[in-house]
SEPA-633147 format. One record per residue (C-alpha): z, y, x. Coordinates in steps of 0.1 Angstrom, whole numbers, plus 5000, padded with zeros to 4 digits. Example, Ala and Ser with C-alpha at 12.3 -4.5 7.8 and 13.67 -1.06 7.14 Angstrom:
BEGIN
507849555123
507149895137
END
This chain:
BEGIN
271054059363
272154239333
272753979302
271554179263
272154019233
270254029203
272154139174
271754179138
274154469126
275954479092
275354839083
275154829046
273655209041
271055169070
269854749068
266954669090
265654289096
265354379134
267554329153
269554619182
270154519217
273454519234
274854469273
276754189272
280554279292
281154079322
283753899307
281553729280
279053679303
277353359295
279653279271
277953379237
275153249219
273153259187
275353249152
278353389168
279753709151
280653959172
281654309169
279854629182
279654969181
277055169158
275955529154
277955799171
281755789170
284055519168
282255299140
282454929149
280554689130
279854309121
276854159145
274953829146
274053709177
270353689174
269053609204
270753599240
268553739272
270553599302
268153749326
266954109307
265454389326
266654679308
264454999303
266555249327
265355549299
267455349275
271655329276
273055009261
276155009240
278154729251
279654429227
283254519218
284554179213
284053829199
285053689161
284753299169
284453049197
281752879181
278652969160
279553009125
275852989117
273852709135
270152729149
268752559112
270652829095
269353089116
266053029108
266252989072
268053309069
264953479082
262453259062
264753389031
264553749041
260753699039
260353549009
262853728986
262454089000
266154089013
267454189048
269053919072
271854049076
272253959036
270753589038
273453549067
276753649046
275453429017
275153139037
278953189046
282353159028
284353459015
286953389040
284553449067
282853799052
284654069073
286454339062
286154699073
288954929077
289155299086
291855409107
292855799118
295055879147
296156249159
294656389187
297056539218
295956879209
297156839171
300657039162
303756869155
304357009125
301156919112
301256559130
304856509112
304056629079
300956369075
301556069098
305356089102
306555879127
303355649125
301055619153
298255579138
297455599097
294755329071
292455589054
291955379020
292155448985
296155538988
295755839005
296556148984
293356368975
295456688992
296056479025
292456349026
291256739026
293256799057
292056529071
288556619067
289556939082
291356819111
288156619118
285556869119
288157059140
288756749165
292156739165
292356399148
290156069160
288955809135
288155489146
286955159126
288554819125
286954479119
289154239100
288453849103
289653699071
289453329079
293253189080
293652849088
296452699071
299152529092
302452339083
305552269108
305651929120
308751849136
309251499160
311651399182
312351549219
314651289229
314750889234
316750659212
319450649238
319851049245
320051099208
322750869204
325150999230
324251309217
325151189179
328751089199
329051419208
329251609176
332451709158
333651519127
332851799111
328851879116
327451619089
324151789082
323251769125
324951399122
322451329096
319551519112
319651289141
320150959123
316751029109
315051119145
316950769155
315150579130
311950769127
309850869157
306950959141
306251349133
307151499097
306151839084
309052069081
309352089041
309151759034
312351699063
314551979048
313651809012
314351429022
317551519042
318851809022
319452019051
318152419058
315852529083
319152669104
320452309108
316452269126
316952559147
320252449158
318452089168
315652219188
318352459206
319852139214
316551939228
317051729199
313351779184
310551959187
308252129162
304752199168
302052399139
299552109129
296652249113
295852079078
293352119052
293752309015
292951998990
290652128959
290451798939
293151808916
293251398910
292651088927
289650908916
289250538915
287150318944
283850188925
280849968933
277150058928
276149918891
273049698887
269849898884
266949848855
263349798864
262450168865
265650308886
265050008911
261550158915
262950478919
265750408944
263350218967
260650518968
263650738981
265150549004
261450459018
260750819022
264850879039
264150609060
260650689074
261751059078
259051179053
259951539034
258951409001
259351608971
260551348942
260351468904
263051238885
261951258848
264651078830
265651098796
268851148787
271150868793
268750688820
271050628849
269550958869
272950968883
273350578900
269450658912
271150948932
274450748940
272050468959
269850708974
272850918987
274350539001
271050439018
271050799037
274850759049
273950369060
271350549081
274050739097
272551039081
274251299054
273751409019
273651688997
273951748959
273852048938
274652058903
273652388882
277152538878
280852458880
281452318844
279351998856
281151938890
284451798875
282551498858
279651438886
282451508918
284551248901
281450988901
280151058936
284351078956
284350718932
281750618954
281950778988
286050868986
286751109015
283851129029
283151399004
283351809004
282952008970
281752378979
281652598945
282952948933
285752788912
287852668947
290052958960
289053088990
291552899017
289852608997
286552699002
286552759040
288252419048
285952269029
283352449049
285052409081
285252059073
281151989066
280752219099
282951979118
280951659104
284051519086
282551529053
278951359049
278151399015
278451759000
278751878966
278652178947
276752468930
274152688938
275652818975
276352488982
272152458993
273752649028
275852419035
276252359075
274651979073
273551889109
271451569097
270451519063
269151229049
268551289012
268851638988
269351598955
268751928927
270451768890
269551968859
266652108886
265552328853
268452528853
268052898857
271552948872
269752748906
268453128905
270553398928
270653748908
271853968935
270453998969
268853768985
267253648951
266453298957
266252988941
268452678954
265552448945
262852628969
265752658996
266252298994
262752178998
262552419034
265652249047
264251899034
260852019056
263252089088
265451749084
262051569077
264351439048
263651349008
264051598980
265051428945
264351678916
266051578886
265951638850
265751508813
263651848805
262051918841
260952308849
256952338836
256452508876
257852108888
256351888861
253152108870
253352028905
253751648894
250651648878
248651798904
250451508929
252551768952
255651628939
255951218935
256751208899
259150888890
259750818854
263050628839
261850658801
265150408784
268750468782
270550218805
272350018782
269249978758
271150198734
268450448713
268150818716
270750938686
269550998652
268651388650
268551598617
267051918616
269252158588
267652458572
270052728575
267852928548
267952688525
271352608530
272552958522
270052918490
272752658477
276252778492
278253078501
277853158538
279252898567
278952858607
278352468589
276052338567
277152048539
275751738565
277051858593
280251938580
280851598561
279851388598
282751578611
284851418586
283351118589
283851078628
287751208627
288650938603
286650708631
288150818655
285550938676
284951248691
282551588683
280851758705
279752138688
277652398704
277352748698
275852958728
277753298720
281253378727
283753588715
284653628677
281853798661
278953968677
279554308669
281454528640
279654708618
280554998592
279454918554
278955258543
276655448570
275555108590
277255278625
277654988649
280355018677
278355038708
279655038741
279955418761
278155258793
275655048784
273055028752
274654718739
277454698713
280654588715
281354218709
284954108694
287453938707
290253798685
292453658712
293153988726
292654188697
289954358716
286254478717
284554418747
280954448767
279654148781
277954318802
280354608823
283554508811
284254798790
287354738766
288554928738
290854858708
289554718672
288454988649
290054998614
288555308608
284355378612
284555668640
280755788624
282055848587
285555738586
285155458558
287755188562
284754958547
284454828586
283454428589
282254178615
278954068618
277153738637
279153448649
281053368682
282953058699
286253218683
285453268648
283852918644
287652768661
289252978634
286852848607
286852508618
291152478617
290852638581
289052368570
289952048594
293852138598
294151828611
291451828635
292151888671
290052158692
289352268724
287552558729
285152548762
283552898768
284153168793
287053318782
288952978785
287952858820
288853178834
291653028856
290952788884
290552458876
290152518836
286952338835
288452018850
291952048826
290052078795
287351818802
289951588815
291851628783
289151568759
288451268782
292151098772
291251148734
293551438734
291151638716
288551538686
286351858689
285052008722
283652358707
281752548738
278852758749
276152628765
278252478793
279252208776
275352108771
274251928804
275951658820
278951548805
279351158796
282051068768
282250698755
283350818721
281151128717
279351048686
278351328668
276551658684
275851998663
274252278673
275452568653
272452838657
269552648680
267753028674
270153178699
267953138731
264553108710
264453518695
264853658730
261353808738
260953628773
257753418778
260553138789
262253158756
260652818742
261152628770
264952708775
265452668737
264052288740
265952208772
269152308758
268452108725
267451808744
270251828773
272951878745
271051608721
272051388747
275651398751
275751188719
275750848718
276050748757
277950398751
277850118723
278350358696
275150528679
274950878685
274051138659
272951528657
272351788637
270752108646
271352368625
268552628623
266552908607
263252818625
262752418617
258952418619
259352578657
257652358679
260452378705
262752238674
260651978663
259851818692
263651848709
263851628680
262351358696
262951468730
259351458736
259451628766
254951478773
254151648750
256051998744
254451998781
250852008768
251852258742
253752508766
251052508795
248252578768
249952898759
251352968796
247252968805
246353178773
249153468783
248553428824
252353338827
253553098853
252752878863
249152998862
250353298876
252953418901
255453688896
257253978908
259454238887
260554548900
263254728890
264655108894
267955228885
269755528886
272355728867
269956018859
267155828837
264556068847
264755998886
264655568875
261555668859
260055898879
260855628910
259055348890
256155588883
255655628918
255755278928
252955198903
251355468914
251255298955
251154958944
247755008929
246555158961
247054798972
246354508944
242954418937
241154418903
242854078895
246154148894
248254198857
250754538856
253654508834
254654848825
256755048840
258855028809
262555088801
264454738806
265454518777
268854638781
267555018793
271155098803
274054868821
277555008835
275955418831
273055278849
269555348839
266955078847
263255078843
260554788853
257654618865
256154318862
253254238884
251253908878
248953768905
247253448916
246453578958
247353938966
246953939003
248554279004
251354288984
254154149008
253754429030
253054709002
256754548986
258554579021
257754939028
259055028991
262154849003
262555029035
261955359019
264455268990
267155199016
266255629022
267355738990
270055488981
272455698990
271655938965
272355618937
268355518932
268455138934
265554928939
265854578934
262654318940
262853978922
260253738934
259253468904
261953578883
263753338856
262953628829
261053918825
263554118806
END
């Protein structure tokens, strides 16, 4: 009986979410199984591609009409993606228009994405001449980027004429680090005739086998050459001699950069003793309950999750956390290894990738039973959890922006469904779509409404920019603000400063005929950056030099407009020489492990001033952090995005709440050109009740979520005309489809109508039931797959975070 496998191709030009059936050789026969990556061939020729095993037939009957290509070879031993993970990846492909071949490489580590490579070999038939002059004496030659345009012709000729072959190569990029370990070969006895044996003169071997005497148990290789002072020659020369042995040992990368101290669960309040025991009651009974943790800041969310997380690994069972990005992990990693030591596997983009596939490899293995990490980290290969937990669950970076666009909250409540496991939702400022669901009793909604150590919410002042500028000349800080700064550095305590733009100023201006450097690819200008005397985009990457000269009207009357992280650190050591600053954006934490160095430094009081972005607004927990300021809270609130309100109060309450943590009495100031905003006044307070109210009343009046679901289209293409003319189109068939109810938005020109030479134009569509628009949005994404090669791009965003 003929065995077929299943297989879900990686064909990025042709993606389909069925899968193509392969003969399975003889020599793999009943050896594969679902999750294993194999390789096949595809189309005519000698492509080979990437495959999931789908599905495995042992006992097919194949249609005799029909020739079966056969599986080429094998990647692993084992599934790399288990049956759980199977499933969700086609669950995911439903629900955010994406392929599954897509949802499958998310779910993995870089290290185990393969990589393609094209090779070209002569024919027989192919002249020597010819053969020498482009391959030389090679056998066989990589067609990649390096290969000169004139050879590259030839090629193409030789091709169509058959005389050379072209084949493809699949590259596994998962390396598994090893180290030497080297023991000894010999008992105590052998090795000391043989240490008779030597010459007077051989010291290094003399000492070499005084230390396999004395230590029988296996050393790596480095650490033997360090400690004895002797070369790897001298270690050649004793395994010659059946001294020693050495034998690779496999061993794990380590990404935590410190030890952490062992520490005890802290005594719980009323209201995080009620919380912990509703959790643990659902973990234990195996109920998939959806828990909204409404906590102010300060609470104790984090020992609520610490106890729940214990209960499930007492059960025998596992946990997962995700925090919202990698800026948080350092802090919150620190708190849960304190707890569960190394039991515990971080998974987030800032870990190399060696890093990232042990840790992987690891979880996969059941070594680690707690998991932390970012967004991804929701994929992690847990085979029995006990508890999820979603921090900051309001976050919009829990949202994926490329394919598959999904959000790490909704893939945590399916897996929390298929382990029959709690979800714990937390947040000082919960998402209106989870408060919502709270109220209507789909989520348990558990309250901790005081600070833990009884300490009050800090005092917060709202400053008037306008009237500010009314009474001085013009400052990144206003007269209160600037005079608590003083006041906490002859303290002694610390400042935390927000200001969510980076760079030096937002863009550069020319006096005399108001022409504003904009960049070449995308209709944004260019922001400055002192550091490397540069203007950048933010948004391609585009980089040109400072202009001393307007290019419109050649005035040298050229200045900087708007604000960023690097103009206020200039302005602040101008007037606080003495002050010490670190500067937390994106152009600092570049490097791996920045986030962790500077936190940790501001942690030992090396530092008075943490100056950031918006990362430095959620999460972090400083003793001595007295004093908060928010430089421009109108940032996030002048963006025209129905979520704009929402985000700005989050962010004023999250960062509100770094002040103050510990015995000292927290101030802040929020600086602002808006104070009678609602989102302003009632951050204030962090009245979260009742900015609640306010938001769902106008949420119902403008049919946003969540009233409404959403779905935005978007088409992009170099030529605008053929972005336009595609969205046109797409309107044109989706109202074939929607009924009366449904709400179209647009097609319009993005907010940002061109990124990177890229044209994009939109669609929103608003519905409440729309029976058939899944199907209506799958065929556009079939059909866009057609013209992709000619650069349209379609992109669908189910319930996006914006809708610009």
């Amino acid at each position: 009986m003929t065995q077929i496998a299943e297989v879900i191709v990686d064909v990025p030009t042709m993606q389909t979410n069925t899968p193509y059936s392969y003969k399975i050789p003889a020599a793999l026969s009943d050896q594969l199984q679902p999750g294993m990556r194999v390789v096949v061939p595809f189309g005519n020729g000698g492509r080979k591609v990437q495959g999931f095993v789908w599905q495995v037939k042992p006992d097919a009957k194949p249609d005799p009409e029909v020739t079966l290509k056969t599986i080429d070879t094998v990647m692993d031993p084992t599934p790399v993606v288990n049956a759980e993970l199977m499933q969700l990846a086609g669950w995911l492909a439903r629900t955010t228009y994406a392929f599954t071949i897509t949802c499958l490489q998310t779910m993995l580590p870089n290290a185990l994405k393969a990589k393609y490579q094209k090779w070209v070999k002569p024919s027989p038939e192919l002249s020597q001449p010819v053969r020498q002059q482009i391959f030389g004496e090679q056998s066989e030659l990589l067609w990649d980027d390096s290969l000169k345009p004139e050879i590259v012709k030839q090629l193409l000729t030789l091709n169509r004429q058959h005389l050379v072959q072209v084949h493809y190569a699949v590259n596994n990029q998962s390396h598994v680090k090893k180290i030497t370990m080297v023991k000894p070969a010999m008992s105590t006895n052998e090795l000391v005739r043989a240490r008779k044996a030597l010459r007077s003169t051989a010291v290094k071997q003399a000492t070499l086998i005084d230390y396999l005497i004395a230590h029988r148990e296996p050393i790596s290789q480095p650490e033997l050459e360090h400690n004895l002072k002797v070369t790897s020659t001298i270690l050649n020369t004793g395994e010659a001699n059946g001294w020693l042995t050495r034998q690779a040992k496999e061993v794990y990368r380590d990404p935590f950069q410190t030890a952490v101290a062992q520490t005890a669960a802290l005594h719980l309040n009323a209201d995080q003793e009620k919380a912990v025991h509703a959790i643990c009651e659902a973990t234990d009974q195996q109920h998939p309950e959806t828990f909204l943790l409404e906590g102010v800041t300060g609470s104790g969310k984090t020992e609520v999750y610490l106890q729940a997380m214990a209960n499930a690994l007492k059960q025998g069972k596992q946990a997962l956390m995700l925090v919202p990005e990698i800026s948080l992990t350092p802090q919150i990693v620190g708190r849960v290894r304190g707890r569960f030591g190394k039991r515990v596997a971080v998974l987030h983009s800032g870990l190399s990738a060696g890093e990232r596939f042990d840790e992987w490899r690891r979880i996969q293995r059941g070594e680690a039973q707690v998991v932390v990490g970012a967004r991804s980290a929701v994929f992690a290969p847990l085979k029995n959890l006990g508890v999820i937990i979603v921090d900051e669950e309001h976050e919009g970076s829990y949202k994926q922006e490329d394919n598959p666009r999904y959000h790490a909250r909704d893939v945590a409540l399916w897996r929390s469904r298929y382990h029959h496991c709690p979800v714990v939702l937390g947040s000082a400022t919960p998402s209106l779509e989870s408060r919502a669901r709270a109220q209507k009793n789909v989520y348990t909604r558990l309250v901790l409404p005081h600070r833990v150590n009884q300490q009050q919410l800090p005092q917060v002042t709202v400053v008037d920019m306008t009237e500010e500028l009314r009474h001085h000349k013009e400052s990144n800080f206003s007269t209160p603000l600037m005079t608590a700064i003083q006041d906490r550095l002859q303290r002694g305590e610390q400042t935390l400063l927000m200001l969510n733009r980076r760079g030096y100023s937002s863009f550069v201006m020319c006096r005399d005929c108001g022409f504003v450097l904009q960049c070449p690819n995308c209709d944004i200008s260019l922001t400055l950056h002192m550091d490397t005397k540069t203007m950048k985009c933010h948004y391609c990457g585009h980089e040109e030099p400072i202009p001393h000269i307007c290019p419109n009207c050649h005035s040298r009357h050229i200045r900087y407009y708007g604000t960023g992280t690097q103009k206020v650190e200039q302005e602040l050591k101008s007037l606080l020489p003495a002050a010490r600053i670190i500067r937390m954006d994106v152009d600092t934490t570049r490097r791996k492990g920045a986030h962790e160095r500077l936190l940790r430094r501001f942690g030992s009081h090396q530092a008075d001033i943490l100056l950031g972005t918006q990362m430095i607004a959620k999460g972090l927990d400083f003793p001595d952090v007295t004093l908060v300021g928010v430089l421009n809270a109108d940032t996030s609130l002048g963006l025209p995005d129905f979520r704009a309100s929402e985000r700005t109060f989050q962010l004023l309450t999250q960062v509100s709440g770094r002040a103050g943590r510990a015995e000292k009495p927290g101030q802040v100031f929020i600086q602002t050109y808006n104070p009678d905003h609602y989102a302003i006044q009632l951050a204030k307070t962090q009245n979260y009740e009742q900015f609640f109210g306010r938001e769902m009343q106008l949420r119902h009046r403008g049919n946003y979520p969540p009233y409404y679901f959403a779905v935005k289209l978007t088409a992009s293409d170099v030529d605008e005309h053929k972005a336009a003319e595609a969205m046109v189109s797409i309107v044109r068939k989706l109202k074939t489809v929607l009924t009366p109810k449904a709400i179209l938005l647009g097609p319009t020109p993005s907010a940002i109508a061109r990124v990177n030479k890229r044209y994009y134009y939109q669609l929103v569509i608003k519905y409440k039931k729309e029976p058939q628009l899944d199907s209506a949005l799958f065929e556009i994404l079939s059909q866009a797959q057609k013209v992709s090669r000619g650069g349209l791009q379609i992109a669908i965003d189910r319930n996006p975070m914006s809708f610009m």
